[in-house]
N, C-alpha and C positions, 0 to 999 in steps of 0.2 A: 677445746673451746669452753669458757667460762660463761659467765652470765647465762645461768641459764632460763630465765621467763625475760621475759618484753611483757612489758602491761603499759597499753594505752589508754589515756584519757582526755574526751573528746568532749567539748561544747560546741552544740550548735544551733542555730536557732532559724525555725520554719514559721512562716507569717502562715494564714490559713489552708489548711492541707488538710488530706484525708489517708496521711500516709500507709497507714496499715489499719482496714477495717473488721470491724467484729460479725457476728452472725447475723447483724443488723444495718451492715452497712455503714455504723457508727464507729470513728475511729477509736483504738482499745482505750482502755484506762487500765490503772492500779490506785491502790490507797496503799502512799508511804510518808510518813511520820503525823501518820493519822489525817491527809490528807488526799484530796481526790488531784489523782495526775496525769497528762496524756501519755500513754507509752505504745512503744514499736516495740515487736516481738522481735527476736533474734532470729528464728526460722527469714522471717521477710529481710530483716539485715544480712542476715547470711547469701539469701539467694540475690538482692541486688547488687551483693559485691562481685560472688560468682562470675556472673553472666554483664557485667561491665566491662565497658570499654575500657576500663584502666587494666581489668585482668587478662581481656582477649589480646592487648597491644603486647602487654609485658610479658607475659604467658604464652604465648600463642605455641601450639604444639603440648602444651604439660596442661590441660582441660578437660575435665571431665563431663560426663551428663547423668541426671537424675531420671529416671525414666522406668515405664513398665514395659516399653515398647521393644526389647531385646529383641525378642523372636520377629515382630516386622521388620526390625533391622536389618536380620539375617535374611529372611524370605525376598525381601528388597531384591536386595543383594544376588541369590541365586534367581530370583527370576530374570534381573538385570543380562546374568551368562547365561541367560538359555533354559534354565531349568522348568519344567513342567510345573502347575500351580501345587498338583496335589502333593508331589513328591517334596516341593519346596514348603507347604506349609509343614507337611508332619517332622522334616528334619530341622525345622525352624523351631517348632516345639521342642523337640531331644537340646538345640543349643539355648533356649530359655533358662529351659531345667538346672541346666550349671551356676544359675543365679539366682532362681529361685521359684517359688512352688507356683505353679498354671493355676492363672486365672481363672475358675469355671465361665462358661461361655457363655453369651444369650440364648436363647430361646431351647425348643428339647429336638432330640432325636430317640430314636428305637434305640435302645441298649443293646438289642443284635442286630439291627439294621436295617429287620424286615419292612415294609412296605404298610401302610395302615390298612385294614382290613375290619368288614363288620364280627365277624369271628373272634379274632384280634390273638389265635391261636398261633402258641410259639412264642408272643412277644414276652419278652421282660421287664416289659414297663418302658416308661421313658426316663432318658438319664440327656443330663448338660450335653451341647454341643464343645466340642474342642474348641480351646484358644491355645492360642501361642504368647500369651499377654499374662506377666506373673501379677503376684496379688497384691505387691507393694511394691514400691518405688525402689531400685536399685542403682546404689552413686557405680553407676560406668567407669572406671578407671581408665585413661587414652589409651594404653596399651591393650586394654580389654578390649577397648570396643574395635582397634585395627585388629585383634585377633580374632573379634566375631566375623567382620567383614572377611579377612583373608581365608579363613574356614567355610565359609560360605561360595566364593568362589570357586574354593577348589572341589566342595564339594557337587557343586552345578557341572564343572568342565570335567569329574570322574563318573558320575550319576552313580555314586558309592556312597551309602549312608554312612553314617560318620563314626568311627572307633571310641570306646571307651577315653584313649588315649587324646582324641584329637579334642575332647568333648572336656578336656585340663584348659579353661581359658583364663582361670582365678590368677590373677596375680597377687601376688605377698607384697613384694619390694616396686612399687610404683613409683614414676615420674609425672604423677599428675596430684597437683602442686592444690585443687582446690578438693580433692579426696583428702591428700597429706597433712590439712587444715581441721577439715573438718570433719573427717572419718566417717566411717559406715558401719551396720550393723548386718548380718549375713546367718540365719539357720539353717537349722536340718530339718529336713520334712518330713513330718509323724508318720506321714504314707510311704517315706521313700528312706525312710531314714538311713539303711547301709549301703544306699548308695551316694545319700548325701551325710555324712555322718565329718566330713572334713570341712565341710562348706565354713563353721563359724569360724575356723582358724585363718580365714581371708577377711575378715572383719578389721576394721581398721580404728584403730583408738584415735581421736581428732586433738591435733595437736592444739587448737585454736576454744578456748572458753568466748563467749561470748554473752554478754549480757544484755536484758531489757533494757533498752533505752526508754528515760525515763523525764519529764519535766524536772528542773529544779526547781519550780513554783508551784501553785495552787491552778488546776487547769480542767476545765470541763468541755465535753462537747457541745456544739452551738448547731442548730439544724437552721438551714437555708432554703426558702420556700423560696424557686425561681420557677417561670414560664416561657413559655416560645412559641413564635411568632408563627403562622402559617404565610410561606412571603405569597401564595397563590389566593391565598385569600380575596374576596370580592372589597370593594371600598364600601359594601355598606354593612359588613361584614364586621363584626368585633367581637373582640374577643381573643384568648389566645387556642396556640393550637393544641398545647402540653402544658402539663402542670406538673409539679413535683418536689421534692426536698429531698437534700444532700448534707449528710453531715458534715462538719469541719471541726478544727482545730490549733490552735497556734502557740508556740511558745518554744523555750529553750533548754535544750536537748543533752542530758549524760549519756554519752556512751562510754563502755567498759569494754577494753577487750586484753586478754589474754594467751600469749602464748608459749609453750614450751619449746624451746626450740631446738634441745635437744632431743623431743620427740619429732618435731618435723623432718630435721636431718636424718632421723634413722626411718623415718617413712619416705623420705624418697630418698632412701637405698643409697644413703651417704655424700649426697649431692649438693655439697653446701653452696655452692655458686646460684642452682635453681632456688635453696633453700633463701637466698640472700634478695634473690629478686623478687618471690613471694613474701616475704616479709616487707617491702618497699613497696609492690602493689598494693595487701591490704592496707598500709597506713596511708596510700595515697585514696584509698576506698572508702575508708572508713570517716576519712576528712570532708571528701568532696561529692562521694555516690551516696544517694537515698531511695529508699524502696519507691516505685512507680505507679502505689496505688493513687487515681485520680488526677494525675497527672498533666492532662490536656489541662483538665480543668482547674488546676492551684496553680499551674507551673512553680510547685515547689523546691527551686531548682538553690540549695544550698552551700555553702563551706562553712568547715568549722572555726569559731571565734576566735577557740583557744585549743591548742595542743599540751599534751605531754605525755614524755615518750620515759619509761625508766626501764635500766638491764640492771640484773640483780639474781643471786641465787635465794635469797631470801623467800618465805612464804608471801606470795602474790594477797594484794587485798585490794577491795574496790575501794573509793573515793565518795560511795554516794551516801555516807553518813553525814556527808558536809552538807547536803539540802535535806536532812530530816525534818530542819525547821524551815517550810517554804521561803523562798528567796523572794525578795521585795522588790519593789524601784525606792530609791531615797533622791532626797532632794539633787544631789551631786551624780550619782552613778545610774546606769539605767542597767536590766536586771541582768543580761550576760556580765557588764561587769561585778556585780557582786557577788554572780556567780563564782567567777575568775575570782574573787576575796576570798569566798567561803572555802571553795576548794584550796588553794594557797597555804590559808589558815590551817586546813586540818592534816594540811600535809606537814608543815612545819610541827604541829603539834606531836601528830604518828612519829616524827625523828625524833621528837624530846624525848620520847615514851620509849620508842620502839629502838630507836639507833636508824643508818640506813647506811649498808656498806658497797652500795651501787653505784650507778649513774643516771646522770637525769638532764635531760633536756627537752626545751617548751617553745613552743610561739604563742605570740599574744598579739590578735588583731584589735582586742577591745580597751577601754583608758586606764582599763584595772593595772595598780604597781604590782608588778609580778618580780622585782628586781630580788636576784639572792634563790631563783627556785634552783636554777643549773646545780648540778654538781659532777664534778669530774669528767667536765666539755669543757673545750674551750671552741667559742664561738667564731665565728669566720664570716668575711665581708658577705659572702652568699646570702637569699634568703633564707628568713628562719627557718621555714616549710620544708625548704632542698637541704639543708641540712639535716631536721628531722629525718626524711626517708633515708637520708644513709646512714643515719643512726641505729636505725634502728637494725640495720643489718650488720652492723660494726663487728668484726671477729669471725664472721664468718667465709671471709671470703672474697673476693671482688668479683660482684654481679657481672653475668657477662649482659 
């Protein structure tokens, strides 16, 4: 298999929204090309692609979870077959541990267990209650998490605590397609260290770069003073019942994404057909899904302007030097399409400069002339959009 990156680039453009907010509640910003911009972090792009209906339909079975919640998982589970609480939390704990290091617990107990007393002879202080809940977030691989469950079972229906051996749930070579993207990070704990001292070699390199999405204009947050109505209120009554302000935001949107794709094939354990359908979800995600902060209330409910999709072995580069100098409205274009110019422009320029020995192909919903961007496509009656997504999986395989 050749080509080996995919790099997409996405225009899109959100009317008032609060799509990803700061410490403040206010959607984020960046300053680029010395200018102030609305930007969506890639953590919140990430996770609304994830956990999307485009990836649950396409994917379904190759899905992962983010979660601290291992050990409930498992205790679930063996309380589910019968197990006893107490037995089922401490062995709930030992299958945590395989993931990562116990949460200390709320509130204290006796450190030997004794009973409080005004004496208070014997005790050794108070130390944390046990959890079974680790300290950071661990990406679940699918095959993990049927291995936590199926562990859990058997150990409720043996009432046998669990073997060194059975307590191996780490998989290396996964079929869960939004791990094989976006990879994980996994250590050894200082406390526990030779017994977890193999854990980081289960860590998984993310096939998938993704970048801040960023305005190609000049774009600041606006705060919105709204109120509400008390409908019980008396008629001689006035006034409202709530006051408040909400930030927003609007405008049109770079996104960058990245992928090796010969790293995601070798992350799920040489599966190029799954490897083909993931590649054809996220560009269908990346076009049409946006993170769901505020959502009731923007209904920021988006697609992108403009596409472009290129394969190439070449060193990957982002696009977003073409809005260094904020993009305008003019009298003829309004600003996705000049977007759609500037972007155009810098790519024609990067091939004068650079060469390009790939392929490339685009849609263009906006009036921007895009004609001459293709290379080495040939286009076909379909839409533009359904051809991008098998493009983008081109060489790999046919999706099942």
């Amino acid at each position: 298999m050749n080509e080996r990156f995919l790099q997409l680039h996405f225009l899109t453009s959100y009317g008032p929204s609060n799509l990803n907010r700061d410490d403040l509640g206010m959607p984020k910003t960046a300053i680029f090309g010395n200018a102030p911009r609305l930007r969506v972090s890639s953590q919140a792009l990430k996770r609304a692609w994830r956990t999307s209906d485009v990836f649950e339909t396409a994917l379904a079975g190759h899905l992962g979870r983010r979660t601290k919640k291992i050990g409930a998982l498992a205790m679930e589970e063996m309380l589910r077959h019968g197990l006893d609480e107490k037995l089922a939390f401490e062995w709930s704990k030992l299958i945590a541990q395989a993931f990562g290091k116990l949460k200390e617990g709320d509130g204290e107990e006796s450190a030997d267990g004794a009973e409080g007393g005004s004496s208070g002879k014997g005790r050794k202080g108070k130390a944390k209650k046990a959890s079974n809940e680790v300290e950071t977030l661990v990406f679940l691989g699918h095959e993990e998490e049927q291995a936590v469950l199926a562990l859990a079972k058997t150990l409720a229906e043996s009432r046998k605590s669990p073997t060194p051996d059975q307590l191996n749930l780490l998989r290396r070579d996964s079929a869960t397609a939004d791990l094989a993207l976006f990879g994980r990070m996994l250590t050894a704990d200082k406390t526990r260290k030779e017994e977890t001292a193999d854990r980081p070699r289960f860590s998984v390199e993310g096939a998938a770069q993704v970048a801040h999405a960023i305005t190609v204009h000049r774009a600041v947050p606006e705060d919105d003073f709204f109120t509400a109505v008390d409908d019980l209120n008396a008629g001689d009554e006035t006034g409202s019942g709530h006051l408040g302000e909400l930030g927003f935001g609007a405008g049109v949107f770079y996104l960058y994404v990245c992928v090796d794709r010969h790293l995601l094939v070798k992350n799920l354990g040489g599966d190029t057909a799954l490897a083909a359908r993931t590649l054809q979800a996220l560009a269908e995600a990346v076009a049409s899904v946006a993170p769901s902060g505020k959502q009731r209330s923007f209904a920021s409910n988006a697609r992108a302007s403009f596409g472009l999709a290129e394969l190439g072995d070449e060193t990957p580069r982002q696009l977003s030097a073409a809005f260094l100098k904020p993009v305008a409205e003019s009298s003829d274009l309004d600003v996705a399409s000049r977007a759609v110019d500037a972007l155009g422009e810098l790519v024609r320029r990067f091939d004068a400069v650079y060469g390009f020995e790939g392929r490339r192909l685009h849609f263009n919903a906006t009036v921007a002339d895009t004609e001459g961007l293709d290379i080495g496509v040939e286009p076909d009656s379909r839409p533009r959009f359904r051809q991008l997504i098998d493009f983008v999986a081109s060489g790999l395989g046919a999706a099942e």
